[in-house]
Structures are given as structure tokens and as C-alpha cells.
C-alpha positions in Angstrom: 79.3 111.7 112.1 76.9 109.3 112.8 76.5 106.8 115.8 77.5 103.8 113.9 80.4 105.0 112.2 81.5 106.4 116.0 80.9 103.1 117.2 82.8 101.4 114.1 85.5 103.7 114.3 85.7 103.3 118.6 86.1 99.5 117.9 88.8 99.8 115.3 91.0 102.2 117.5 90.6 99.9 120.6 91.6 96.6 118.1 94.5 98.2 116.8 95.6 99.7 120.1 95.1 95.8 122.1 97.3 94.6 119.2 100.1 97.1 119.1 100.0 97.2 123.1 101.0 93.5 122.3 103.6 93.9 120.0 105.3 96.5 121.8 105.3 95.2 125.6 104.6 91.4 125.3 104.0 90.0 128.9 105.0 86.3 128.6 106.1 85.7 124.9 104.6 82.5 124.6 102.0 80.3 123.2 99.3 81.2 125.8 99.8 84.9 125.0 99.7 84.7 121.3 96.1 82.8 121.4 95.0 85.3 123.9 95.8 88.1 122.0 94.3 86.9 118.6 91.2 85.8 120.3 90.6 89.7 121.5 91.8 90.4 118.2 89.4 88.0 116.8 86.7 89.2 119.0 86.6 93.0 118.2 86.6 92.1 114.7 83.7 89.6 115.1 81.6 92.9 116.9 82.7 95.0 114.2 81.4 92.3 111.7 77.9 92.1 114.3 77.9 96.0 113.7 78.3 96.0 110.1 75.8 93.4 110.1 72.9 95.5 111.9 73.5 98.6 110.3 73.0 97.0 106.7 69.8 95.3 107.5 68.2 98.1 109.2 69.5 100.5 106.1 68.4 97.1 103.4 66.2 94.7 105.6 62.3 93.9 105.4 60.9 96.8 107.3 58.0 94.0 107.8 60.0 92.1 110.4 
């Protein structure tokens, strides 16, 4: 397996585990709570998206740059 998909694959576990960790034991159950947790949501999925990103342009890019 390559490094990127064990990266990709690290990220995705850790996302789903910070959401279902949520779901299951909620601390306060209110609105504060609910924003926090989508923004870490939010913000594993933006570095999985900053992953995806590098990995096609060193596979596709201009090897000029």
C-alpha cells in the first residue's frame, strides 16, 4: 500500500471515529457542540481534499514547475 493511500485511509478512520465518538457520548448536546464537531468533521475532510489534491498533481502536474 502506498503512503498516500495510508495517509488517506488514516484520515478517514480518525473522521469517522471523531463523528461516531460524537454521536454515541455527546458532551453538552447543544448548539456549540454541533458546530464544533462539524468543523473537525469539516476539517479532516478539507485535509483529505489537500491530500487528494497533491497526489493528483504530482501523478498529472507540469513536471516543469
Amino acid at each position: 500500500m502506498s503512503i498516500e493511500q495510508r495517509l488517506l485511509n488514516a484520515l478517514k478512520v480518525k473522521q469517522s471515529e471523531f463523528a461516531l465518538e460524537g454521536l454515541k457520548r455527546p458532551l453538552q448536546r447543544d448548539a456549540f457542540e454541533y458546530g464544533y464537531r462539524t468543523g473537525i468533521v469539516n476539517g479532516y475532510e478539507a485535509a483529505i481534499n489537500v491530500l487528494l489534491d497533491l497526489i493528483k498533481d504530482e501523478r498529472d502536474g507540469d513536471p516543469d514547475l
